[in-house]
PyMOL Python script that loads the backbone (N, CA, C, O; Angstrom):
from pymol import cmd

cmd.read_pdbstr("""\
ATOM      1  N   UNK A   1     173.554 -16.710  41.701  1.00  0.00           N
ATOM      2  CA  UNK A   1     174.625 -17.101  42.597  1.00  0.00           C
ATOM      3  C   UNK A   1     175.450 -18.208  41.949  1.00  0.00           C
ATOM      4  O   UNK A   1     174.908 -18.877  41.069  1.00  0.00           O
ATOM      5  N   UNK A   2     176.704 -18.462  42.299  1.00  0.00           N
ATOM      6  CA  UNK A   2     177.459 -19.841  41.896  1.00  0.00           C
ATOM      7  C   UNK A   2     177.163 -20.935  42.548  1.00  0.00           C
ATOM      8  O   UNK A   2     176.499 -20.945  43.584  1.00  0.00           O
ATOM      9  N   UNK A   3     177.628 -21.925  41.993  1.00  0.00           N
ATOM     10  CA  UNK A   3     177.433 -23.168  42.417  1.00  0.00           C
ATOM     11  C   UNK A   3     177.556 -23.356  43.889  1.00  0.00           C
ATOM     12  O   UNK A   3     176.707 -23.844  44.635  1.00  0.00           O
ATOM     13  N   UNK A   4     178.805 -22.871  44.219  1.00  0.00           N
ATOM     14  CA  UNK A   4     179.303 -22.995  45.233  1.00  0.00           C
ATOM     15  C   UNK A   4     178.519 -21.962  47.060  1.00  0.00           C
ATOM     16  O   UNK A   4     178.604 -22.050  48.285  1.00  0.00           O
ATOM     17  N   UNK A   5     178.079 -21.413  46.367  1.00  0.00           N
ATOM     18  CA  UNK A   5     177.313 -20.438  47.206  1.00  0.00           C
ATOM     19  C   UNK A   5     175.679 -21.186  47.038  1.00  0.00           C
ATOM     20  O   UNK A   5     175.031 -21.051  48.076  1.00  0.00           O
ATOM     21  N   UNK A   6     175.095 -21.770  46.165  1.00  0.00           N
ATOM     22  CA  UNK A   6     174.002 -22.551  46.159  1.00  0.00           C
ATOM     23  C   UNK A   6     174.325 -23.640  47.149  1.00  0.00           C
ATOM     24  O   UNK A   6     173.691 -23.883  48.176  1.00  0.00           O
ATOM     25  N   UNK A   7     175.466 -24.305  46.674  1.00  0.00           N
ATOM     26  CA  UNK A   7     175.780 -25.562  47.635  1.00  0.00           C
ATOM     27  C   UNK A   7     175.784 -25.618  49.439  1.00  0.00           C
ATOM     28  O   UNK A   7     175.088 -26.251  50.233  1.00  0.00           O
ATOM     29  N   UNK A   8     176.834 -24.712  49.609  1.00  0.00           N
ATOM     30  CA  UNK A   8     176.890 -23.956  50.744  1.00  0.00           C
ATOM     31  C   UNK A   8     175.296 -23.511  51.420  1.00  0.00           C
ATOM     32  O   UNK A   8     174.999 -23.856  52.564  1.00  0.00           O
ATOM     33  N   UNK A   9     174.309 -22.678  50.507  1.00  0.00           N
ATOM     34  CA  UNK A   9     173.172 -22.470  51.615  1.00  0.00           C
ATOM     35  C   UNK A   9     172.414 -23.533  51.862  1.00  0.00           C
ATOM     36  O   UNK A   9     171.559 -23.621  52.743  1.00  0.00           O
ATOM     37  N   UNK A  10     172.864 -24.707  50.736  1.00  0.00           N
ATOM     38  CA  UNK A  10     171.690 -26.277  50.967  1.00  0.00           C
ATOM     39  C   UNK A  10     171.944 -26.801  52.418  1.00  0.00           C
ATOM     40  O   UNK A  10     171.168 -27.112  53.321  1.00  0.00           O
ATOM     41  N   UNK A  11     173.720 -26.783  52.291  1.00  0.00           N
ATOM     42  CA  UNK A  11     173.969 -27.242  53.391  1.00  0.00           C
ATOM     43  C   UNK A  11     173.878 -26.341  54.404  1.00  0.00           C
ATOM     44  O   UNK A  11     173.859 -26.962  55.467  1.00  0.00           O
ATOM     45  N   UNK A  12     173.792 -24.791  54.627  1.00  0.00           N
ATOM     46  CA  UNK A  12     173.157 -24.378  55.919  1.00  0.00           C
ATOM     47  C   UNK A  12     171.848 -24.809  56.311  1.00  0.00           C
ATOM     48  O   UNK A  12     171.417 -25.240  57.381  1.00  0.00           O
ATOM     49  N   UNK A  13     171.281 -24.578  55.124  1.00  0.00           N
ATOM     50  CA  UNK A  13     170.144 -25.119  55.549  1.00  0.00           C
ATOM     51  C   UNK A  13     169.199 -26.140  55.947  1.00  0.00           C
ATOM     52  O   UNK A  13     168.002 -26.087  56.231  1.00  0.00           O
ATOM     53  N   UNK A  14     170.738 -27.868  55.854  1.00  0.00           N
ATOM     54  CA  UNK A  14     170.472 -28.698  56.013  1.00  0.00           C
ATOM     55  C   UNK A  14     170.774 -28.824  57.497  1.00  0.00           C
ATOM     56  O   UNK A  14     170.078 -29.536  58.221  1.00  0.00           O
ATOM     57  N   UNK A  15     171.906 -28.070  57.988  1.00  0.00           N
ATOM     58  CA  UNK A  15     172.629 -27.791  59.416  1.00  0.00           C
ATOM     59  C   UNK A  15     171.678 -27.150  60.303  1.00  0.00           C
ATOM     60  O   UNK A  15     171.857 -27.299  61.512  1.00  0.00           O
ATOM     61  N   UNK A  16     170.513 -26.333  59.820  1.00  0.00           N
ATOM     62  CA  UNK A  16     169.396 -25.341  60.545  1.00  0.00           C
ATOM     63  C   UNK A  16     168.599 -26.517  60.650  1.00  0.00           C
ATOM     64  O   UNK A  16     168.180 -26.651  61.799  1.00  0.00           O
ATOM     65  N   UNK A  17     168.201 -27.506  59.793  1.00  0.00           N
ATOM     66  CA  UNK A  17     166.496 -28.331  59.947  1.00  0.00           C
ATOM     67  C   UNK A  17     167.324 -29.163  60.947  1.00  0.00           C
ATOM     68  O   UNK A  17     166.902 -28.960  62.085  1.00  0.00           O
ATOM     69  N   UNK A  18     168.366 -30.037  60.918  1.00  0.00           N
ATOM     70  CA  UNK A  18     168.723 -30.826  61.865  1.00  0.00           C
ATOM     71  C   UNK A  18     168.865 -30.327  63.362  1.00  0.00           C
ATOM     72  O   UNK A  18     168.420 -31.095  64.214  1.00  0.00           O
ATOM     73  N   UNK A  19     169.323 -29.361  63.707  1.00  0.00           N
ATOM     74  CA  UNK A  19     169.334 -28.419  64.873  1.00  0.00           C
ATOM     75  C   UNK A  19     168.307 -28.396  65.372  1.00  0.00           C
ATOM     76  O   UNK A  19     168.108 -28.830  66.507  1.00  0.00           O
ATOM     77  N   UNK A  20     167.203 -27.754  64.445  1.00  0.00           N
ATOM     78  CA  UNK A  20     165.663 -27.400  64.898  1.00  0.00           C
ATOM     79  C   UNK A  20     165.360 -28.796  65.063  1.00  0.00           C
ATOM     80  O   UNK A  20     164.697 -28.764  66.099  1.00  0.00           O
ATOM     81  N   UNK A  21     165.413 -29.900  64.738  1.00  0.00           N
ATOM     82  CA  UNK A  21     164.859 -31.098  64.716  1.00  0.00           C
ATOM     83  C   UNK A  21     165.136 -31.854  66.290  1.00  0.00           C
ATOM     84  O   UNK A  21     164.335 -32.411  67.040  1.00  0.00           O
ATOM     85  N   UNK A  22     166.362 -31.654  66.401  1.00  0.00           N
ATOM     86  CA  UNK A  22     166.987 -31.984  67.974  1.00  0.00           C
ATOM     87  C   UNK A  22     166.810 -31.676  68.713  1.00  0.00           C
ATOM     88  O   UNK A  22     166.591 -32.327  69.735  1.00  0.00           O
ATOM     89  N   UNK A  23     166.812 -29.908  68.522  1.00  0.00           N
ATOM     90  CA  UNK A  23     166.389 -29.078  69.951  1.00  0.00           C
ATOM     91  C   UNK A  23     165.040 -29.278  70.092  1.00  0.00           C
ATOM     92  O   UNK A  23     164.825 -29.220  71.302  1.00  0.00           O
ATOM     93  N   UNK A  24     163.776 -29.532  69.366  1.00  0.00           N
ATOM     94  CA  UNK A  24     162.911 -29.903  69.417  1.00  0.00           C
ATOM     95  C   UNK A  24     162.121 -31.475  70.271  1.00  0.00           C
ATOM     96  O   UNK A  24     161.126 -31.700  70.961  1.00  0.00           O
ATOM     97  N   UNK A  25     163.442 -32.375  69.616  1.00  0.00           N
ATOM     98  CA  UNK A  25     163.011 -33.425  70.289  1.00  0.00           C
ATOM     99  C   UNK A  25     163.414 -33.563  71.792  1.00  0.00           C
ATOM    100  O   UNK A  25     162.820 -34.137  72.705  1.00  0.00           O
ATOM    101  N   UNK A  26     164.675 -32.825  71.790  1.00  0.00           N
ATOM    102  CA  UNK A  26     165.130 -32.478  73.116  1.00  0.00           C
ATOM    103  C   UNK A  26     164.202 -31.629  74.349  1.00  0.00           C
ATOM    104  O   UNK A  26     164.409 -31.812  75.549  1.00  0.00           O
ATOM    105  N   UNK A  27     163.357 -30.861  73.917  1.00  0.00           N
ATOM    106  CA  UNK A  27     162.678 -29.843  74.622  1.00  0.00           C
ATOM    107  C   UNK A  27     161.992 -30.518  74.723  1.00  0.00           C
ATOM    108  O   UNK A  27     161.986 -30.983  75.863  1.00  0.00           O
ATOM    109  N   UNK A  28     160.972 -31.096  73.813  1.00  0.00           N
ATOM    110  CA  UNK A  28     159.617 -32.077  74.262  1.00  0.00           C
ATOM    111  C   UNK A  28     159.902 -33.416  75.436  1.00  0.00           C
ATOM    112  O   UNK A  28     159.176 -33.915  76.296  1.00  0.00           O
ATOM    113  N   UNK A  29     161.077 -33.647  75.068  1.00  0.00           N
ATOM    114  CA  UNK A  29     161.599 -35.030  75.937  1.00  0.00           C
ATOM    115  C   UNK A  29     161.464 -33.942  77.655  1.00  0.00           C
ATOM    116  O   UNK A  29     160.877 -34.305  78.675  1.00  0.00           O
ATOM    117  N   UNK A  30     161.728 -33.476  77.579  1.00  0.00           N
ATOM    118  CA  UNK A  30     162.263 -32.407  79.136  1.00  0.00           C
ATOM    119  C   UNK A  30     160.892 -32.436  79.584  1.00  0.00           C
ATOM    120  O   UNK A  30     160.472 -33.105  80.529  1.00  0.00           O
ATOM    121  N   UNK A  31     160.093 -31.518  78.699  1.00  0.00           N
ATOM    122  CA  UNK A  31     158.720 -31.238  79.067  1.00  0.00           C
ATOM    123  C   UNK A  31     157.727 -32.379  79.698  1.00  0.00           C
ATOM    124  O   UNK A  31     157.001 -32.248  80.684  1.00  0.00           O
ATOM    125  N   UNK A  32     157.902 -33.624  78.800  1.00  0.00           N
ATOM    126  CA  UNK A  32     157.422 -34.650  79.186  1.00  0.00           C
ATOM    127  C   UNK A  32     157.672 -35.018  80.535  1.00  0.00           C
ATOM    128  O   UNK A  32     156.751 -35.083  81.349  1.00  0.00           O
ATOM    129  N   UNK A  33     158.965 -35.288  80.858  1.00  0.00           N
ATOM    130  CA  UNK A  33     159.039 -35.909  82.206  1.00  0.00           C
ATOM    131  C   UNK A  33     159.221 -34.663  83.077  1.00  0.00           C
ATOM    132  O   UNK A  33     159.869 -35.013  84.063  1.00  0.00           O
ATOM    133  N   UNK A  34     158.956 -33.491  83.130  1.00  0.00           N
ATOM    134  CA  UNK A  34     159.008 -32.893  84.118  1.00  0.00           C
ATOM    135  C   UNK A  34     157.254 -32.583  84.190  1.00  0.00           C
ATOM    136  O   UNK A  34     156.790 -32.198  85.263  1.00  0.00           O
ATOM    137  N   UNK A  35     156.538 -32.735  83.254  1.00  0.00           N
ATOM    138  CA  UNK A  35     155.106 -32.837  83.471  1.00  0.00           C
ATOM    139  C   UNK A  35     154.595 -34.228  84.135  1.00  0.00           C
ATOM    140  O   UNK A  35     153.569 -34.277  84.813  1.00  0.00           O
ATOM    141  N   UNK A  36     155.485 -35.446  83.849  1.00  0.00           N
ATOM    142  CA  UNK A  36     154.965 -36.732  84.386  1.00  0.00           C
ATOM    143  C   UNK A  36     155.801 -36.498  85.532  1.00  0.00           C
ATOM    144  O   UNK A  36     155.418 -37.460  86.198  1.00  0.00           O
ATOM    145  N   UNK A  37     156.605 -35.968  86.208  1.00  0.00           N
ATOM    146  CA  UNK A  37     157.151 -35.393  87.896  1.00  0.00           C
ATOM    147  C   UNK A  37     156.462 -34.861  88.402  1.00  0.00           C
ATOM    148  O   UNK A  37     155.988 -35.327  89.437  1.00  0.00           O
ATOM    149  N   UNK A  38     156.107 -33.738  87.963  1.00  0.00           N
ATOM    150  CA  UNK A  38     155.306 -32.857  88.727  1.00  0.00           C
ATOM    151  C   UNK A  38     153.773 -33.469  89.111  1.00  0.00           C
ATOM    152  O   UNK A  38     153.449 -33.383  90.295  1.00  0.00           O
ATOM    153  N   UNK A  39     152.758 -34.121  88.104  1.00  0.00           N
ATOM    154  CA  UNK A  39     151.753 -34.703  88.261  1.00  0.00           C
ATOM    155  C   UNK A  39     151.923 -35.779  89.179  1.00  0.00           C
ATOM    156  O   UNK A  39     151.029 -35.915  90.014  1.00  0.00           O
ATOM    157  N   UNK A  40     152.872 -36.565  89.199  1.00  0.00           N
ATOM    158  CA  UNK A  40     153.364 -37.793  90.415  1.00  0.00           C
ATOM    159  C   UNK A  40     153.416 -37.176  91.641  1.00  0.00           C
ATOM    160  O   UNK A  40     152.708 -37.562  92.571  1.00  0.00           O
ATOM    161  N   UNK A  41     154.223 -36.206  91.743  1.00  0.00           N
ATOM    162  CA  UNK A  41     154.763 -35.146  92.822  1.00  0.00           C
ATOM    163  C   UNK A  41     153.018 -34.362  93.079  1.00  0.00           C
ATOM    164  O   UNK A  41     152.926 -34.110  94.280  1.00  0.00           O
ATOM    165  N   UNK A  42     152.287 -34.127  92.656  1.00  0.00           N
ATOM    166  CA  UNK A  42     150.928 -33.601  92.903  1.00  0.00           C
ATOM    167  C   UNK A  42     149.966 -34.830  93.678  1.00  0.00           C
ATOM    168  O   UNK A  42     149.070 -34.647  94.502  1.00  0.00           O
ATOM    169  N   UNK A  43     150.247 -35.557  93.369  1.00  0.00           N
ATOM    170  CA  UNK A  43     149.411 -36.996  93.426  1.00  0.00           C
ATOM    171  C   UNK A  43     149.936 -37.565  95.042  1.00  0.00           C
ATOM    172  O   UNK A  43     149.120 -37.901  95.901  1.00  0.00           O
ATOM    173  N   UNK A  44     151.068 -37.586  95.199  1.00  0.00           N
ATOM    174  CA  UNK A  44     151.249 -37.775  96.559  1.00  0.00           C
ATOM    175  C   UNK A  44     151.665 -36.791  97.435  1.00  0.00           C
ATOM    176  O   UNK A  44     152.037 -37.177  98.543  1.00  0.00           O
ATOM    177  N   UNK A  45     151.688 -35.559  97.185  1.00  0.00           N
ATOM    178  CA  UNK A  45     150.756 -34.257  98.502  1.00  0.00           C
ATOM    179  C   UNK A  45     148.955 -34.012  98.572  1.00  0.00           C
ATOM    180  O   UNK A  45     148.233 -33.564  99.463  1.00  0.00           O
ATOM    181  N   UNK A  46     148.664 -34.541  97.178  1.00  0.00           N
ATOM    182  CA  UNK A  46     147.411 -34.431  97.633  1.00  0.00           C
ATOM    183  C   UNK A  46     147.071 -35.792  98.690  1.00  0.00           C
ATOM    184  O   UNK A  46     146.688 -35.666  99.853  1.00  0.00           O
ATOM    185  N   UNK A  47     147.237 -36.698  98.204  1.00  0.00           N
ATOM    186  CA  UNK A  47     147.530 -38.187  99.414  1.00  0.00           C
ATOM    187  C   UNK A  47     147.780 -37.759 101.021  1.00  0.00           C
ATOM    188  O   UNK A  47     146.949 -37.827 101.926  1.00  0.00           O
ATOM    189  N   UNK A  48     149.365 -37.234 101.114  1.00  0.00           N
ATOM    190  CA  UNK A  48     149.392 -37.208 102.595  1.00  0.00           C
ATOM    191  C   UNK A  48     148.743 -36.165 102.415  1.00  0.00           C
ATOM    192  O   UNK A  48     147.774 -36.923 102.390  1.00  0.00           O
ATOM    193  N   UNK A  49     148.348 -35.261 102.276  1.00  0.00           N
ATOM    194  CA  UNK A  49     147.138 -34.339 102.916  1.00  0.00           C
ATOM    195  C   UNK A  49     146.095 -34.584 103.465  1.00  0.00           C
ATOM    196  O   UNK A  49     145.657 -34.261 104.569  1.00  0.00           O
ATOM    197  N   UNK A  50     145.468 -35.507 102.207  1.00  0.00           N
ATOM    198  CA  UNK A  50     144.060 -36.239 102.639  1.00  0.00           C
ATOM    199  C   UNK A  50     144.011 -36.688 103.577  1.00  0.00           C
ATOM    200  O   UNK A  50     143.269 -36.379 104.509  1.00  0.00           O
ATOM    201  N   UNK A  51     145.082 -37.820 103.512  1.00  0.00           N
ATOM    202  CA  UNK A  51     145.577 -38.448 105.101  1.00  0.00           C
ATOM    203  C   UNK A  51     146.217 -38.324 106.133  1.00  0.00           C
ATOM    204  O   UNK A  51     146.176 -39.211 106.985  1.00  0.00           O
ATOM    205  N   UNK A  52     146.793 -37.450 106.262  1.00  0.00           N
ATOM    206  CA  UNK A  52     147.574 -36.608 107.704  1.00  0.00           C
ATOM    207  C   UNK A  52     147.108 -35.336 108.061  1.00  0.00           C
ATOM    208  O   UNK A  52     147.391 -34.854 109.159  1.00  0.00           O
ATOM    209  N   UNK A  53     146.187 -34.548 106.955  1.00  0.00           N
ATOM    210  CA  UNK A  53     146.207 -32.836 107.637  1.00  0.00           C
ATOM    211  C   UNK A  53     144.671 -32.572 107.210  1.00  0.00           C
ATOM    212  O   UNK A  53     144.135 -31.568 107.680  1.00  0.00           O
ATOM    213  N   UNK A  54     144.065 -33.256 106.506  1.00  0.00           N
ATOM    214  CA  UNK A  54     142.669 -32.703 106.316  1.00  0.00           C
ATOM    215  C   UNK A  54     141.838 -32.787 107.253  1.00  0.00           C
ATOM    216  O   UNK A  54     142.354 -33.341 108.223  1.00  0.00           O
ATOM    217  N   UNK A  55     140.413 -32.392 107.477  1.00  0.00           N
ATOM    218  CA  UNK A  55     139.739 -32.961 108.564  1.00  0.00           C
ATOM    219  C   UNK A  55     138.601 -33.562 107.946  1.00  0.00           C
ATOM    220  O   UNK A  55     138.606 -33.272 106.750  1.00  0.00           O
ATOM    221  N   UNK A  56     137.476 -34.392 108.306  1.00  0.00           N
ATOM    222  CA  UNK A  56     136.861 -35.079 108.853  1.00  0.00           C
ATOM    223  C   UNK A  56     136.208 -35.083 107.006  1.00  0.00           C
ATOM    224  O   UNK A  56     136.376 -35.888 106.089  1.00  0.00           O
ATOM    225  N   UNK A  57     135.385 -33.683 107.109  1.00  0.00           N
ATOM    226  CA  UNK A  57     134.478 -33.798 105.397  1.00  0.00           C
ATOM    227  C   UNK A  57     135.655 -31.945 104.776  1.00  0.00           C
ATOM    228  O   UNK A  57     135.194 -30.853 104.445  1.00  0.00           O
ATOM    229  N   UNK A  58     136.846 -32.299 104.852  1.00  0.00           N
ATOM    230  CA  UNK A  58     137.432 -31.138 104.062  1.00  0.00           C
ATOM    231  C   UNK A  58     138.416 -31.985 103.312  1.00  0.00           C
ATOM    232  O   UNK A  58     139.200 -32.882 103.620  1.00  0.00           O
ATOM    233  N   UNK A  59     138.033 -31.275 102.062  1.00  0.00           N
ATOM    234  CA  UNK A  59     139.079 -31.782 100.740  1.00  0.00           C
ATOM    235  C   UNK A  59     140.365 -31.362 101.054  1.00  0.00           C
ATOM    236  O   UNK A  59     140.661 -30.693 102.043  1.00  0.00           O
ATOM    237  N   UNK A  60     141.273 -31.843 100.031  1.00  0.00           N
ATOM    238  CA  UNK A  60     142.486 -31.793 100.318  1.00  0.00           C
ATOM    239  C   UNK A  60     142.709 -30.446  99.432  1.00  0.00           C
ATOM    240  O   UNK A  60     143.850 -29.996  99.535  1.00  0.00           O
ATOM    241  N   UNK A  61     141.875 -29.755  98.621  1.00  0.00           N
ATOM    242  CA  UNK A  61     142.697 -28.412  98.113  1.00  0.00           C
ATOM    243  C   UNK A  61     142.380 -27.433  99.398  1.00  0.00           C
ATOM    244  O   UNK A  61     143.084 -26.509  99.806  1.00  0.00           O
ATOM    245  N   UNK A  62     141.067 -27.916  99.941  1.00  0.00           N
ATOM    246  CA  UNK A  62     140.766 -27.061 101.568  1.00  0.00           C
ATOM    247  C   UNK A  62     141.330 -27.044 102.810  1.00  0.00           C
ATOM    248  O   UNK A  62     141.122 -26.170 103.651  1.00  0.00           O
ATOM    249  N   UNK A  63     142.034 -27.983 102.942  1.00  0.00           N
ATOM    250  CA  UNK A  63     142.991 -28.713 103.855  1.00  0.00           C
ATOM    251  C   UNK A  63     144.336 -27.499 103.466  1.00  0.00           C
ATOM    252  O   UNK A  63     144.675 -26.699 104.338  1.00  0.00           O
ATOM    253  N   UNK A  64     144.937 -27.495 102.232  1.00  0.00           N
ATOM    254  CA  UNK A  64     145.887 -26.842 101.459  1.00  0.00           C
ATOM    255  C   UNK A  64     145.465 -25.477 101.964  1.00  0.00           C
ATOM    256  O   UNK A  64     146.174 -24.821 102.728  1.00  0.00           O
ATOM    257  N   UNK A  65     144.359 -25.094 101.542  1.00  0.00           N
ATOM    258  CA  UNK A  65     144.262 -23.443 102.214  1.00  0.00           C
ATOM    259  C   UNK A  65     144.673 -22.968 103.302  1.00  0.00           C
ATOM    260  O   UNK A  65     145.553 -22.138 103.525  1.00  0.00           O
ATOM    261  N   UNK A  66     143.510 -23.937 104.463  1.00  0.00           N
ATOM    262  CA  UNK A  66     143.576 -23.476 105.786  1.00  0.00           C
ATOM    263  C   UNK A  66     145.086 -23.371 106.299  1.00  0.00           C
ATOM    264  O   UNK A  66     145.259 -22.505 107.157  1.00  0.00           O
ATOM    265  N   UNK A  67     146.777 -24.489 105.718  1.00  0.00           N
ATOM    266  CA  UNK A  67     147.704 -24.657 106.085  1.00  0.00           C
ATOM    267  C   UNK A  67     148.216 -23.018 105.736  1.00  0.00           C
ATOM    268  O   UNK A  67     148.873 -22.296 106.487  1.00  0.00           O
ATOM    269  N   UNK A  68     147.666 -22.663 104.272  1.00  0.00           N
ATOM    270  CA  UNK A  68     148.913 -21.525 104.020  1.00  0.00           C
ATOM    271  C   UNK A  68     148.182 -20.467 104.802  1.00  0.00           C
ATOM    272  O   UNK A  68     148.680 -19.351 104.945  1.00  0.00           O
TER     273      UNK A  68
END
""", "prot")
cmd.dss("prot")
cmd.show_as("cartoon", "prot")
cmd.util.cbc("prot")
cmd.orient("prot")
């Protein structure tokens, strides 16, 4: 190949690792806080459950059943 066509795929291929590098850090960033939401968001329905809808010796995933 010429120079110029060597040059050219360095730099695609410098344009592909940076992309992959972003969308990467970008996706993990998402994942993170929608896994630290959801676990927060788990943490206080299991709470008012325990404390507003369960009964006496029933857990709160049993409490969860009997509702649905």
């Amino acid at each position: 190949m010429s120079k110029i066509a060597d040059a050219n795929e360095k730099i695609a291929n410098g344009a592909v690792k940076g992309y992959k590098a972003v969308e990467n850090a970008v996706v993990g960033g998402y994942k993170a806080v929608e896994g630290a939401f959801v676990g927060s968001y788990r943490k206080i329905e299991d709470g008012f459950v325990d404390k507003f809808l369960a009964g006496e010796s029933e857990t709160a995933e049993e409490a969860k059943a009997r509702i649905k």
